[in-house]
N, C-alpha and C positions, 0 to 999 in steps of 0.2 A: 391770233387775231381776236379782237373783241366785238362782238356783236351785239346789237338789239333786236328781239324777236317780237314778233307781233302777231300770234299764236290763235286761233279760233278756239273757243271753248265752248262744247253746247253737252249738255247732259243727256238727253236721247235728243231723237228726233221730234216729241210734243214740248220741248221747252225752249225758249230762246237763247241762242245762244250770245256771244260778243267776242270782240278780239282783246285778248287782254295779254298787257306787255311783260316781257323776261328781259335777261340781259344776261350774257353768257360771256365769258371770259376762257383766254388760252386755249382758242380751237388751233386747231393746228391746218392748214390749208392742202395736205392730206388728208384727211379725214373725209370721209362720205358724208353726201348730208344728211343721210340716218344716223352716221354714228356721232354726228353733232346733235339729232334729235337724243341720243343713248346719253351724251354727257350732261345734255339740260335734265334728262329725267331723273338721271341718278344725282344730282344735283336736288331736285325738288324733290324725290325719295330721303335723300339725307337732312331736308329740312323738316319734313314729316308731311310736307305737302304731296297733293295726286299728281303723280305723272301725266303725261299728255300721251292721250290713246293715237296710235296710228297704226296703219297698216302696212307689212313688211313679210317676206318668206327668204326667198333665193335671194337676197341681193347681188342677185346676178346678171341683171335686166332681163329677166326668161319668165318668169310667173305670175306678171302683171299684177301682183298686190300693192306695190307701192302706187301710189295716186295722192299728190300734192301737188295741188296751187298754189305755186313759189313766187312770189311779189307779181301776180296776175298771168304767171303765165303753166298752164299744164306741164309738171315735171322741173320747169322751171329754166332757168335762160340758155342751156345748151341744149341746139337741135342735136333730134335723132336719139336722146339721152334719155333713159328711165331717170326717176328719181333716187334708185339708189346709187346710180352710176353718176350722179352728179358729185363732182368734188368741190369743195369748198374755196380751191384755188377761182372759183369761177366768182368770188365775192371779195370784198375788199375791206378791210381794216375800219370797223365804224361803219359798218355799212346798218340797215335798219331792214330787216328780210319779212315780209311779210308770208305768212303762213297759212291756208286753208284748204277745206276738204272740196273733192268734186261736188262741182251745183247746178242739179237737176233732179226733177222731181221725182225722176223713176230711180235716183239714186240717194234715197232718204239717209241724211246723218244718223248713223248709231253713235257715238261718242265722238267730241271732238272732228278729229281728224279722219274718222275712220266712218265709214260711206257702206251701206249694201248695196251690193253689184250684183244680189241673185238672178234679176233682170236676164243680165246677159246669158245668164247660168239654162232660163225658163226657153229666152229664143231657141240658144242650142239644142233642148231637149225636142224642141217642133221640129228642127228638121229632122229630126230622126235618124236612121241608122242606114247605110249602104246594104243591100241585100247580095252583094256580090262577097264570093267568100274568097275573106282577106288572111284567114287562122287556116289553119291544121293544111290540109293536102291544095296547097298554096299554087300557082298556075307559077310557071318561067318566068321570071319579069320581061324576056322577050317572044313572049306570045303575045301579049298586049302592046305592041309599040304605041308609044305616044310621042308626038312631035316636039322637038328639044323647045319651040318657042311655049308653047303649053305646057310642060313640062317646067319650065322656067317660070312662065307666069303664075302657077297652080305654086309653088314652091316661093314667089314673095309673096303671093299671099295668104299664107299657110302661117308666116311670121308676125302676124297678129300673135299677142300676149294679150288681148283682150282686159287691157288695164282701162279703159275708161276714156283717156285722155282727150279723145276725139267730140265726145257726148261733154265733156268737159268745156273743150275750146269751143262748141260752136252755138254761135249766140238764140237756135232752136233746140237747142240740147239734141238734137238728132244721133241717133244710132249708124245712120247708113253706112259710113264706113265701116266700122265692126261687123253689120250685117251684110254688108257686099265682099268682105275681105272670107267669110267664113261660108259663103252661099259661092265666089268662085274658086276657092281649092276644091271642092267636089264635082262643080259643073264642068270644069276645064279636065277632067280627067276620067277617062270611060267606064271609071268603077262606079263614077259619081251621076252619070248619064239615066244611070234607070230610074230614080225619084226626083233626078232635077226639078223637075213641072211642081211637082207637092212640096218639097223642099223650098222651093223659093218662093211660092205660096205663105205655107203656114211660118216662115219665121217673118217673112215682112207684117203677117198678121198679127204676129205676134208682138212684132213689134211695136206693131202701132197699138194693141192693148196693155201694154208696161207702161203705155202714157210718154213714149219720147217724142221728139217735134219733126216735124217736116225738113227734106232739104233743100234749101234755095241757093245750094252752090255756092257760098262764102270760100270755101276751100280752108277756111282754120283748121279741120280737122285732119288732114294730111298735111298740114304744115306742121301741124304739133305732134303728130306722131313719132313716140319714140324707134316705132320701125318701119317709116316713111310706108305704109300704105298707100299706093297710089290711088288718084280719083276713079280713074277709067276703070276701078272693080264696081263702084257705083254707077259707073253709065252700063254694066254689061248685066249687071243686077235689075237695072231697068228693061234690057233689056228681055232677060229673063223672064221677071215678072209678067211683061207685056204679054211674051209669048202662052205665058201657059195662064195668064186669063182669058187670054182670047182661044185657046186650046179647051178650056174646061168651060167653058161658053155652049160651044158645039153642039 
């Protein structure tokens, strides 16, 4: 198939950038839509122009470095779908694809297509570490029962990839999904129990010092998640939070 690309170009983050047009020929509607980004580049490589930066690791949808806003929508038209799992059959012959990077302020453009997300990197580092020991002379996994429904809940949302998407779709650039998805794998499980109160504390604080926005419940951000995060990790985050300000109040 033959395409028109509509591609973001910004040289760091203090320069303006613009969208400016490509036109790509004989993708093949197998192809992922990285490796349709791999044939425009090696294409403007061959003409002696710069390739277009973006971000990519595992193309496996496991390592959340892919993050592209594909004709408006995070990851781009298939729910449930990273961007590198997106195939090209999802597009059509002449089609005109628009391309840009996540946009939000706590995720400042490095080149083009490609966004820092240390942000998220900074939350995780506040909630800090389980002080329960998980290495060396390791306890029975059945000394610790934990209830199959908590078990279960603690394990989808453990399935954050922490790609952005969420912070992406939601018209406050809010974090709270990411940070509710990654503050209830620990609380929902007894290892996670002893720093709960501080934990969900310093990464909400955290949060809200990376500069991301408020949530007023749009719901985009589990709509567009590539691994359906549900909302209810955000009401129980609140609910978290609640308890251990009114806990550290005392």
């Amino acid at each position: 198939m033959d395409l028109k690309l509509k591609i973001w170009r910004q040289a760091n983050q203090n320069t303006k950038g613009e969208l400016k047009d490509y036109a790509i020929k004989n993708v093949s509607a197998d192809s992922s839509f990285l490796e349709m980004m791999d044939q425009l580049n090696e294409e403007l490589i061959t003409k002696g122009e710069e390739p277009v930066v973006f971000d990519h690791d595992c193309r496996e949808g496991i390592c959340g470095m892919c993050s592209l806003h594909i004709n408006g929508e995070p990851h781009g038209p298939q729910n449930a779908t990273t961007t590198c799992q997106l195939h090209m059959r999802k597009f059509k012959d002449g089609d005109t694809i628009y391309i840009e990077p996540w946009r939000s302020r706590a995720f400042p453009v490095i080149k083009d297509l490609s966004v820092d997300r240390n942000a998220f990197d900074r939350i995780i580092e506040a909630g800090g570490y389980v002080s329960v020991n998980t290495s060396g002379n390791t306890l029975d996994a059945n000394a610790m029962p934990v209830p199959k429904a908590d078990a279960d809940e603690a394990f989808n949302s453990a399935t954050c990839i922490g790609c952005g998407a969420c912070v992406a779709a939601c018209p406050n650039a809010s974090a709270m999904l990411f940070v509710s998805a990654k503050v209830s794998q620990l609380s929902l499980l007894p290892q996670g129990k002893v720093e709960a109160k501080d934990r969900v504390l310093n990464m909400v604080n955290q949060m809200d010092l990376e500069g991301f926005g408020n949530c007023s419940n749009v719901g985009a951000c589990a709509e567009e998640c590539p691994k359906e995060i549900s909302l209810e990790n955000i009401a129980r985050m609140n609910r978290e939070y609640l308890g251990a300000s009114l806990a550290s109040s005392k």
